[in-house]
PDB file of N, CA, C and O in Angstrom, chain B, residues numbered from 101:
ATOM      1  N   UNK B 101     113.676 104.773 134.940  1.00  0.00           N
ATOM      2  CA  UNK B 101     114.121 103.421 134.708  1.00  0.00           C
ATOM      3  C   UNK B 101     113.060 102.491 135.279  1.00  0.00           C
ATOM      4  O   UNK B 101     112.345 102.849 136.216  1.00  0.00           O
ATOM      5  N   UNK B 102     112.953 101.151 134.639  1.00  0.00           N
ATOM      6  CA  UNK B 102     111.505 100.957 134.773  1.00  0.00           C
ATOM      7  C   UNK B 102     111.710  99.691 134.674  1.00  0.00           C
ATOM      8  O   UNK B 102     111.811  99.383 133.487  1.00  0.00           O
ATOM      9  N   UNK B 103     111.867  98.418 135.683  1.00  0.00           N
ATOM     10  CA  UNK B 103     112.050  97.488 135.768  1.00  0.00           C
ATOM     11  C   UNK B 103     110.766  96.029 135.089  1.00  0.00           C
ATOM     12  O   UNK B 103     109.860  95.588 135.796  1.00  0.00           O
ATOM     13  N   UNK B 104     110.991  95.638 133.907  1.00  0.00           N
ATOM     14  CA  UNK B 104     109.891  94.884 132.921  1.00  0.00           C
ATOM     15  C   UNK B 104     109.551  93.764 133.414  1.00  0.00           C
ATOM     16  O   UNK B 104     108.590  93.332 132.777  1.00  0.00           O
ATOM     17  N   UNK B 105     109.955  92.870 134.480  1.00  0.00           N
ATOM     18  CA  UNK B 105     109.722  91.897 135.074  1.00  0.00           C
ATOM     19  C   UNK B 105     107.958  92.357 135.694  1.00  0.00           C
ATOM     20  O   UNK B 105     106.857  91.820 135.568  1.00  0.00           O
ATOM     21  N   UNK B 106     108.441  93.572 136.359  1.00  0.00           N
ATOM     22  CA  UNK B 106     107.747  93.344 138.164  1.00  0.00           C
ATOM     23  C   UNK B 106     107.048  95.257 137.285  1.00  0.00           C
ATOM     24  O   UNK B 106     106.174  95.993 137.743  1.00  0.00           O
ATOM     25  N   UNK B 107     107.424  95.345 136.707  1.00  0.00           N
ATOM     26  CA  UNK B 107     107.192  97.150 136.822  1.00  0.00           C
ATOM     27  C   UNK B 107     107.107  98.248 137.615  1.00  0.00           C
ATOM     28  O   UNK B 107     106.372  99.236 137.638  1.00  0.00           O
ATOM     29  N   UNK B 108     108.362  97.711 138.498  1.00  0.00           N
ATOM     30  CA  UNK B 108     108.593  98.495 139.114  1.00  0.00           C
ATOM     31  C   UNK B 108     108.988  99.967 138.843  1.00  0.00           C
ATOM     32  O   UNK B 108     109.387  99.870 137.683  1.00  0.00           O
ATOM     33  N   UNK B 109     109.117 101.176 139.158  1.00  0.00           N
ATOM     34  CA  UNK B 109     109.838 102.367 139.039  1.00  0.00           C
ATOM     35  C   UNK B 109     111.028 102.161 139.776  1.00  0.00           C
ATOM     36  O   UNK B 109     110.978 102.028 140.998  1.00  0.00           O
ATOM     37  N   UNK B 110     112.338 102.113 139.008  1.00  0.00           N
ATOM     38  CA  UNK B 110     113.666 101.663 139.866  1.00  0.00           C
ATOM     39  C   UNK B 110     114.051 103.650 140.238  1.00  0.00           C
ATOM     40  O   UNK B 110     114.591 104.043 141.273  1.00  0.00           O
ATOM     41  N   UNK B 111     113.694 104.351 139.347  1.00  0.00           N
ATOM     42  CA  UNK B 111     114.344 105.171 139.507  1.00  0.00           C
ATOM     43  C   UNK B 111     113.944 106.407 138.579  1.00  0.00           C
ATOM     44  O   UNK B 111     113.752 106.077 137.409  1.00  0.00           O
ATOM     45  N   UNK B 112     113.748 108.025 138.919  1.00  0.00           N
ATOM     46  CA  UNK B 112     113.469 109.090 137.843  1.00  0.00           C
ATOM     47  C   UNK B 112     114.722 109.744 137.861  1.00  0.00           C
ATOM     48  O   UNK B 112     115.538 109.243 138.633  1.00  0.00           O
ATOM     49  N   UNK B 113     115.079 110.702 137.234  1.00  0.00           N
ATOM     50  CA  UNK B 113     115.822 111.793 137.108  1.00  0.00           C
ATOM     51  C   UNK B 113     115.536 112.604 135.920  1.00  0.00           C
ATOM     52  O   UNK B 113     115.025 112.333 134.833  1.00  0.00           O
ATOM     53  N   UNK B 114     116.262 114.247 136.714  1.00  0.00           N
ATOM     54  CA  UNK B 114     115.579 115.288 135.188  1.00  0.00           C
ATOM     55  C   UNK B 114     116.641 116.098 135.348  1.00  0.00           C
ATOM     56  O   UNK B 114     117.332 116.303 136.346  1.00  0.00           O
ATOM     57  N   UNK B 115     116.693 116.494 134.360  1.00  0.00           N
ATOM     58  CA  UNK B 115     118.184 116.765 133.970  1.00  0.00           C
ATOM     59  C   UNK B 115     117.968 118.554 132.427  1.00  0.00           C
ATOM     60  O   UNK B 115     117.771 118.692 131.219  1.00  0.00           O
ATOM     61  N   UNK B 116     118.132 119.198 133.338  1.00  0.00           N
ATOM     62  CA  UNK B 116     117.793 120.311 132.020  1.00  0.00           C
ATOM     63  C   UNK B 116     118.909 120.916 131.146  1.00  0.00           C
ATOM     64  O   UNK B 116     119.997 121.458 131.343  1.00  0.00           O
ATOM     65  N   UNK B 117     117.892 120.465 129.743  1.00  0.00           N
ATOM     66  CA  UNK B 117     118.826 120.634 128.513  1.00  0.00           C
ATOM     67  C   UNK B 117     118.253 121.907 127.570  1.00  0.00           C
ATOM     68  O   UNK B 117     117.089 122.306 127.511  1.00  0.00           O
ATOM     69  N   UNK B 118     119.029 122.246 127.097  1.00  0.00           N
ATOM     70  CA  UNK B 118     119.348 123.656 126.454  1.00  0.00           C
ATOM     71  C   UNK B 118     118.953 123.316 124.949  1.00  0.00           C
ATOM     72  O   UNK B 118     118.951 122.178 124.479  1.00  0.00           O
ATOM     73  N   UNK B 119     118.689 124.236 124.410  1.00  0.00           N
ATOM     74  CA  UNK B 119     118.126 124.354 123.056  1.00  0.00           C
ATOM     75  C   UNK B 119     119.311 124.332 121.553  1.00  0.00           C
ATOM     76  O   UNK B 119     119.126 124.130 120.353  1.00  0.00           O
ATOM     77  N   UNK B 120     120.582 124.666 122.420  1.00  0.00           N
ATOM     78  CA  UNK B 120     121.550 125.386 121.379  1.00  0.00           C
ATOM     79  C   UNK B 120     123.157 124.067 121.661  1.00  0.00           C
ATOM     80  O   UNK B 120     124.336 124.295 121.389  1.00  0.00           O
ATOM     81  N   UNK B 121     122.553 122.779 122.271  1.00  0.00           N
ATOM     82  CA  UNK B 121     123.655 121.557 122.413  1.00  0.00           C
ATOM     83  C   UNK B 121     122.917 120.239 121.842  1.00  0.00           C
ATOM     84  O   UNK B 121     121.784 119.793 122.019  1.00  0.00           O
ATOM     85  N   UNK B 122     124.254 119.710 120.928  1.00  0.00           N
ATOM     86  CA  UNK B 122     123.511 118.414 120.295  1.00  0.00           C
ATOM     87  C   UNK B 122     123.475 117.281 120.793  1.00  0.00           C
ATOM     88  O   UNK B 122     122.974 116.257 120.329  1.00  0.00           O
ATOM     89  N   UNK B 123     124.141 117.488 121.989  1.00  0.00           N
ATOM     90  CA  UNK B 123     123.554 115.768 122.892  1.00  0.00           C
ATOM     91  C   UNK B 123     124.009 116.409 124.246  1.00  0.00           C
ATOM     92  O   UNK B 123     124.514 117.485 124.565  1.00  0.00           O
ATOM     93  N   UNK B 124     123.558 115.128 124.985  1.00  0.00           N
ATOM     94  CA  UNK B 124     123.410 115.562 126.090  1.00  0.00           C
ATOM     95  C   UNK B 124     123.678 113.980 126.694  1.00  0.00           C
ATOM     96  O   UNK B 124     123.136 112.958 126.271  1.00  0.00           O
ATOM     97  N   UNK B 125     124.500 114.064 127.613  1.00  0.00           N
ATOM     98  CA  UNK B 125     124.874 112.902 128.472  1.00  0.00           C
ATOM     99  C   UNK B 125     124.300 112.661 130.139  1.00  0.00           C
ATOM    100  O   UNK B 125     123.793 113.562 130.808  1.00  0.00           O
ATOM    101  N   UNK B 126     124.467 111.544 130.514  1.00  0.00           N
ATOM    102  CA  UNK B 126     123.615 111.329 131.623  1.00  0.00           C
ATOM    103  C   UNK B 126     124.257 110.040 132.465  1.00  0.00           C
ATOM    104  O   UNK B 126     124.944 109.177 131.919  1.00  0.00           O
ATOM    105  N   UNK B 127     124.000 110.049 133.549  1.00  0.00           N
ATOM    106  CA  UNK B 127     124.677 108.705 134.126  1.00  0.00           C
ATOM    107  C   UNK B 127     123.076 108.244 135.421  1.00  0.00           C
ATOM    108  O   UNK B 127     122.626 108.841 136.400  1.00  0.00           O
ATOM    109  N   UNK B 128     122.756 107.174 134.855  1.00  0.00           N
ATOM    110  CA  UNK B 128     121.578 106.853 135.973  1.00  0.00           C
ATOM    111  C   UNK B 128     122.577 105.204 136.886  1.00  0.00           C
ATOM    112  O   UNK B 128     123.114 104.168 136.493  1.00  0.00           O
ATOM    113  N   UNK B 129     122.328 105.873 138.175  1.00  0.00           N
ATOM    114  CA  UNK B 129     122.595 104.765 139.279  1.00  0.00           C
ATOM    115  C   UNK B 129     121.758 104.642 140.446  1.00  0.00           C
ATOM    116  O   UNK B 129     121.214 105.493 141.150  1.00  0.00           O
ATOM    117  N   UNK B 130     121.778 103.576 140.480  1.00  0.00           N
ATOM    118  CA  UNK B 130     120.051 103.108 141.128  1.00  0.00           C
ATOM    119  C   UNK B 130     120.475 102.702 142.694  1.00  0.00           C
ATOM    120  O   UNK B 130     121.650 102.490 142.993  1.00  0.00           O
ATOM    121  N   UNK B 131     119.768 102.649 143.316  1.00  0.00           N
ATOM    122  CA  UNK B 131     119.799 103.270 144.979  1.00  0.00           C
ATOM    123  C   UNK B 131     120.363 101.769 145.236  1.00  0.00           C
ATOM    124  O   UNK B 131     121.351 101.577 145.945  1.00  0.00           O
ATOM    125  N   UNK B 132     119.438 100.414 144.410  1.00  0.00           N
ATOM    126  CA  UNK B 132     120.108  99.239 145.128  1.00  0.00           C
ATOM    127  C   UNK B 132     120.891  98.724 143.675  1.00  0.00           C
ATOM    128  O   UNK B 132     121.184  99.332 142.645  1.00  0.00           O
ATOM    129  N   UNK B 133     121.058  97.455 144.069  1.00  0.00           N
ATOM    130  CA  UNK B 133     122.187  96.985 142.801  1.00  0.00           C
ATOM    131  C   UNK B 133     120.854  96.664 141.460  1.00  0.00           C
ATOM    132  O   UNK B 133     119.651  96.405 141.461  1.00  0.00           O
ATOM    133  N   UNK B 134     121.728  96.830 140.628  1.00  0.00           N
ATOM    134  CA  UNK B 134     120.886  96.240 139.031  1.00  0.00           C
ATOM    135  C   UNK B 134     120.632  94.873 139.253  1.00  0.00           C
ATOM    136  O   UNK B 134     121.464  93.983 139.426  1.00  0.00           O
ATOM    137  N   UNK B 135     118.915  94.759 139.223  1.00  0.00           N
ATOM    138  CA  UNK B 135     118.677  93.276 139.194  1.00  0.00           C
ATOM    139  C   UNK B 135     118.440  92.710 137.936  1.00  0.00           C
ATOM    140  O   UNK B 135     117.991  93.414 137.031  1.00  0.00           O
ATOM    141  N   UNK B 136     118.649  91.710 137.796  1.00  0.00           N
ATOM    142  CA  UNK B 136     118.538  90.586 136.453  1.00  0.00           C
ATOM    143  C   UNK B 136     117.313  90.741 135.592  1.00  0.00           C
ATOM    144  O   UNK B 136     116.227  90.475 136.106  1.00  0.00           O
ATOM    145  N   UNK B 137     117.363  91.117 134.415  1.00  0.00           N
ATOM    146  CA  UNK B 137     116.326  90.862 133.823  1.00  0.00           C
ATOM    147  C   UNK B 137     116.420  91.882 132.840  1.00  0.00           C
ATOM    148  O   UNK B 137     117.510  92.333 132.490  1.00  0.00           O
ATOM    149  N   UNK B 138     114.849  92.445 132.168  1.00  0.00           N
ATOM    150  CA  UNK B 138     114.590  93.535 131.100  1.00  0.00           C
ATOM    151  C   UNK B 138     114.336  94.545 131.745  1.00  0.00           C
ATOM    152  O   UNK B 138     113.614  94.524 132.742  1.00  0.00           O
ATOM    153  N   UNK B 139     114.892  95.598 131.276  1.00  0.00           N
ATOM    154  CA  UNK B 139     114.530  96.778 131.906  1.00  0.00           C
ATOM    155  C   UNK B 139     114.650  97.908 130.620  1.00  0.00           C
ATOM    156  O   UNK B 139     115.098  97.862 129.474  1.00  0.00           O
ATOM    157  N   UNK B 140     113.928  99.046 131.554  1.00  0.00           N
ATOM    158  CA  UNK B 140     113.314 100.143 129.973  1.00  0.00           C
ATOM    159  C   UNK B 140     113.916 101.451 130.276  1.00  0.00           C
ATOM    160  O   UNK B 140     113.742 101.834 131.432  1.00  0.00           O
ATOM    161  N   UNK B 141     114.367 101.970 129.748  1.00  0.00           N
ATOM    162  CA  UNK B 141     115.293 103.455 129.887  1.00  0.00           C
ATOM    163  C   UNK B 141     114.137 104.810 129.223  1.00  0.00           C
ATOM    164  O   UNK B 141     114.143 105.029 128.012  1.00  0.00           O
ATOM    165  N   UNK B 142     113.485 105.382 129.884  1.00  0.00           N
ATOM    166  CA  UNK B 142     112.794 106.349 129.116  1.00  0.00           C
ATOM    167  C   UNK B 142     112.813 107.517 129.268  1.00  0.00           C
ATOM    168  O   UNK B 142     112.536 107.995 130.367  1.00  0.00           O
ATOM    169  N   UNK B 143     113.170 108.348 128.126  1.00  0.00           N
ATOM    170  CA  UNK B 143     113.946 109.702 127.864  1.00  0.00           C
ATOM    171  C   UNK B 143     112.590 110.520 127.083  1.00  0.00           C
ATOM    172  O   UNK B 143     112.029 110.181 126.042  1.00  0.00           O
ATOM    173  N   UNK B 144     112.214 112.001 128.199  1.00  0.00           N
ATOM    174  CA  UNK B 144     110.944 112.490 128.228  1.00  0.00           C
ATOM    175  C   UNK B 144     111.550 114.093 127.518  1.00  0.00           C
ATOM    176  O   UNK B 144     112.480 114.712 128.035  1.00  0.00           O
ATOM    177  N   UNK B 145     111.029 114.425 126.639  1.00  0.00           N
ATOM    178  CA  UNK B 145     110.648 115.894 126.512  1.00  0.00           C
ATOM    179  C   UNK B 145     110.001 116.772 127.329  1.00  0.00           C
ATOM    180  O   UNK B 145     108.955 117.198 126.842  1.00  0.00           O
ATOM    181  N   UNK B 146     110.371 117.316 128.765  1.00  0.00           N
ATOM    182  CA  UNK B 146     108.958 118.050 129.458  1.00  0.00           C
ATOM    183  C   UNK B 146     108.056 116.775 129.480  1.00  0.00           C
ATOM    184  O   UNK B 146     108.183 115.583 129.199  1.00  0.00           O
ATOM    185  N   UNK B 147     106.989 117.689 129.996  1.00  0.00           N
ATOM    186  CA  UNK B 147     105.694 116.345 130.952  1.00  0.00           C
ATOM    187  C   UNK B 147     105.297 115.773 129.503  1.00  0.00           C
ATOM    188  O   UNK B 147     105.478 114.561 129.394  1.00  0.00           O
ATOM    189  N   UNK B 148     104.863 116.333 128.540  1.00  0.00           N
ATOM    190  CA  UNK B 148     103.695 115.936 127.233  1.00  0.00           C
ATOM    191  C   UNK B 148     104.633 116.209 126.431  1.00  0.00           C
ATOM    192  O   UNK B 148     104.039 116.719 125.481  1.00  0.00           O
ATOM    193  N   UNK B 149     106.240 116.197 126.080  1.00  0.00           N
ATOM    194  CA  UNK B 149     107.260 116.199 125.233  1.00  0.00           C
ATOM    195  C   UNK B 149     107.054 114.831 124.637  1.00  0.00           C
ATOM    196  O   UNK B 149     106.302 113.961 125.077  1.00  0.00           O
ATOM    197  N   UNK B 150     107.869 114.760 123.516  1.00  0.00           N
ATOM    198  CA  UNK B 150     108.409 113.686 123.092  1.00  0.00           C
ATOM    199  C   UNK B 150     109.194 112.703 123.347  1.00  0.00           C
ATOM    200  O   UNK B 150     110.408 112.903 123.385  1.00  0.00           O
ATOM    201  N   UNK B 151     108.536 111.154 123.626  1.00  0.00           N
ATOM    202  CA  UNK B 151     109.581 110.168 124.398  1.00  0.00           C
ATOM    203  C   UNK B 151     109.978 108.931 123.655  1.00  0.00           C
ATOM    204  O   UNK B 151     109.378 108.078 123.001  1.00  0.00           O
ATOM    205  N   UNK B 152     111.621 109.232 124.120  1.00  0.00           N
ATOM    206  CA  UNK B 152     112.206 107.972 123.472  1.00  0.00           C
ATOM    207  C   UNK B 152     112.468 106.590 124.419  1.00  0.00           C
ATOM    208  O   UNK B 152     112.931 106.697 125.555  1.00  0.00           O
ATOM    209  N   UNK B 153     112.151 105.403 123.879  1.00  0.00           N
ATOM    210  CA  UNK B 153     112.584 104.741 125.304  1.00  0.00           C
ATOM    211  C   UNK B 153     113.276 103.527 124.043  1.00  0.00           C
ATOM    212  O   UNK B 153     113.052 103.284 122.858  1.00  0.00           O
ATOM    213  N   UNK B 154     114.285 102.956 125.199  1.00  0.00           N
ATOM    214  CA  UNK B 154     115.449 101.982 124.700  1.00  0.00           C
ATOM    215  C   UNK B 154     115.380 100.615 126.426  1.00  0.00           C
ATOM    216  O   UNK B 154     115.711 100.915 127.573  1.00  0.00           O
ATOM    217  N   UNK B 155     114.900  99.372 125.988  1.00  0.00           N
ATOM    218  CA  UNK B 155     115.085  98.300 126.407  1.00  0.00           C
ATOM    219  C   UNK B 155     116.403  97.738 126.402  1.00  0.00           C
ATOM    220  O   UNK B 155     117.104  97.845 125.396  1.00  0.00           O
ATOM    221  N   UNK B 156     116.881  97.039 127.625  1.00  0.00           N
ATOM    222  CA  UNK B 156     118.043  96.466 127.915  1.00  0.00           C
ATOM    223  C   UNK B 156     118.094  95.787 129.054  1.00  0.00           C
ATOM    224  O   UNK B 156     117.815  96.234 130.166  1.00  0.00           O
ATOM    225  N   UNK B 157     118.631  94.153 128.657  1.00  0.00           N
ATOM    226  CA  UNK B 157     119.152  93.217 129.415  1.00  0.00           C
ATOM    227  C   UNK B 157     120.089  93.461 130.335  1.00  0.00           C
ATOM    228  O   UNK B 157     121.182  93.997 130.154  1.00  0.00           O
ATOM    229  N   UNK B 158     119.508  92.944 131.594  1.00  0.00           N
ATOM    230  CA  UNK B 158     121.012  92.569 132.592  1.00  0.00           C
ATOM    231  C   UNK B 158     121.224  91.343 133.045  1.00  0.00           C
ATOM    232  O   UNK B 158     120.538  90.734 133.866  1.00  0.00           O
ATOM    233  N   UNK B 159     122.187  90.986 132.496  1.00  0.00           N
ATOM    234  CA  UNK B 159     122.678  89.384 133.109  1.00  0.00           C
ATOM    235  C   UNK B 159     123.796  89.601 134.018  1.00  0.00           C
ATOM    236  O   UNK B 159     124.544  90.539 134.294  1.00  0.00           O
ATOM    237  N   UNK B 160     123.615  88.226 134.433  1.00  0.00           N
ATOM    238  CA  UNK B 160     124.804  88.289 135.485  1.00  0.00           C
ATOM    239  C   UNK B 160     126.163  87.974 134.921  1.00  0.00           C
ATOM    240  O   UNK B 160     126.294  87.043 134.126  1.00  0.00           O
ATOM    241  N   UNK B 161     127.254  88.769 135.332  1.00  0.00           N
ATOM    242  CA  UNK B 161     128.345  88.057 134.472  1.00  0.00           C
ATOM    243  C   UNK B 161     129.296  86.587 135.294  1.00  0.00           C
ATOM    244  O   UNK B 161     129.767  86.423 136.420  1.00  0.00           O
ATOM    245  N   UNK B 162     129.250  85.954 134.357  1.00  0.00           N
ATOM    246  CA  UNK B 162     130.334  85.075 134.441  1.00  0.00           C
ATOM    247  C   UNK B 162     131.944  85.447 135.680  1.00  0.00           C
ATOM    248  O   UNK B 162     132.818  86.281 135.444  1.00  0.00           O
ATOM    249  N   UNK B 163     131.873  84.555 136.885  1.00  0.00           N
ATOM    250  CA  UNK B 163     133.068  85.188 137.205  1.00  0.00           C
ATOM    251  C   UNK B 163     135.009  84.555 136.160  1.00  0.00           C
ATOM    252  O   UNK B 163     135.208  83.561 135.462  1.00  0.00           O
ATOM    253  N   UNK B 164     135.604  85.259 136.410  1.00  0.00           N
ATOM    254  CA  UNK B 164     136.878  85.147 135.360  1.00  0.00           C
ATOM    255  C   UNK B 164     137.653  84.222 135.874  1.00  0.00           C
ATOM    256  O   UNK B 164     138.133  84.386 136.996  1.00  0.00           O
ATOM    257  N   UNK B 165     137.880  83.202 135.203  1.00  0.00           N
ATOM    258  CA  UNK B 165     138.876  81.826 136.024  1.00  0.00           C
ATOM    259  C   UNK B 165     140.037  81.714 135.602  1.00  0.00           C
ATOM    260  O   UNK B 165     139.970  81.122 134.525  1.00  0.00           O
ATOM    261  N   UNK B 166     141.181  81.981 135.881  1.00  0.00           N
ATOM    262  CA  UNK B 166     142.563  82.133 135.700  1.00  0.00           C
ATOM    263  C   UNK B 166     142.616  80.317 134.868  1.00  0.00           C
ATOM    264  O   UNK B 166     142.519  79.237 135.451  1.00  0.00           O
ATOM    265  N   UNK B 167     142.801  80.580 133.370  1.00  0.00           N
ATOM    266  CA  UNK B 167     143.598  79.492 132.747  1.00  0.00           C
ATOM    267  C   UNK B 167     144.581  78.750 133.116  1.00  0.00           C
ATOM    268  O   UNK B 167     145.712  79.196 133.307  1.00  0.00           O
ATOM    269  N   UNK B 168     144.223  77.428 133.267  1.00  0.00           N
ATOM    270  CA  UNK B 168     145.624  76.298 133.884  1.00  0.00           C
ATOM    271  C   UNK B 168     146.062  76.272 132.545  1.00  0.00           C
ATOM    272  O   UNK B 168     145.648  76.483 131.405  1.00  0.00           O
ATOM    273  N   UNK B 169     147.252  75.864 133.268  1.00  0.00           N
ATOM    274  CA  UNK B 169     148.625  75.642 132.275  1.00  0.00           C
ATOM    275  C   UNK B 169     149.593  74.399 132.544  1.00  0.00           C
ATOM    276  O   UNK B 169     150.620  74.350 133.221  1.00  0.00           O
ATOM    277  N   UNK B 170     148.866  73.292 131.712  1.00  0.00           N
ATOM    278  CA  UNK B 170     149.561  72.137 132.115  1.00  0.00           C
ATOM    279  C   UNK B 170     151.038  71.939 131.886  1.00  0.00           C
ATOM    280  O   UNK B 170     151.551  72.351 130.845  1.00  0.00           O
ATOM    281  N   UNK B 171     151.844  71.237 132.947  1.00  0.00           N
ATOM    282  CA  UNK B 171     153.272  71.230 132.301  1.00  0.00           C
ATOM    283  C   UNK B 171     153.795  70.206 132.372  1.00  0.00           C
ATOM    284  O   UNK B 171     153.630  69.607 133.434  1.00  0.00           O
ATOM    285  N   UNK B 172     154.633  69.558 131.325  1.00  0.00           N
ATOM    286  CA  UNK B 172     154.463  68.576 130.988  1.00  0.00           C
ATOM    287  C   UNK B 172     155.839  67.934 131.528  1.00  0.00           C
ATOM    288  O   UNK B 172     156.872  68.602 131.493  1.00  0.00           O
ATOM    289  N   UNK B 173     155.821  66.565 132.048  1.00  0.00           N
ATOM    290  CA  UNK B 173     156.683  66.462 133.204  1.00  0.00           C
ATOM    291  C   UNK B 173     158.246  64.941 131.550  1.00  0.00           C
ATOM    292  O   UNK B 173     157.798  64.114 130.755  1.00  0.00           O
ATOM    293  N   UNK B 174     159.484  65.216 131.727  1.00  0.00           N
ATOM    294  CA  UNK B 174     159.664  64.400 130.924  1.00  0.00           C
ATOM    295  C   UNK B 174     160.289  62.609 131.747  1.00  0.00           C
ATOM    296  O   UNK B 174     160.522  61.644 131.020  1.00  0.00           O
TER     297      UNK B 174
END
């Protein structure tokens, strides 16, 4: 995982996959929190394998504000 701002290395992992399964799942969590910005996900075949890589945004989310509910006085 490969942070596009700063290029940093946030993080590796290797994970061995078998010849005879059609996907393969993975969970990457990074030592400090996800910082803001572009970041690059890159998925290696072995050292000189074939690599796929997939870009993705992190924003910050919005916190959730409980809807008022006006009431109407007669």
């Amino acid at each position: 995982m490969i942070d596009l701002k700063n290029g940093q290395v946030l993080g590796e992992q290797s994970q061995l996959v078998t010849a005879d399964v059609d996907s393969v799942q993975f969970v990457f969590k990074p030592t400090q929190p996800w910082s803001e910005g572009r970041h690059l996900l890159e998925a290696r075949l072995g050292k000189a394998g074939k690599v796929v890589q997939r870009e993705f945004d992190v924003v910050q989310s919005q916190p959730v504000v409980a809807a008022k509910v006006g009431a109407k006085s007669s």
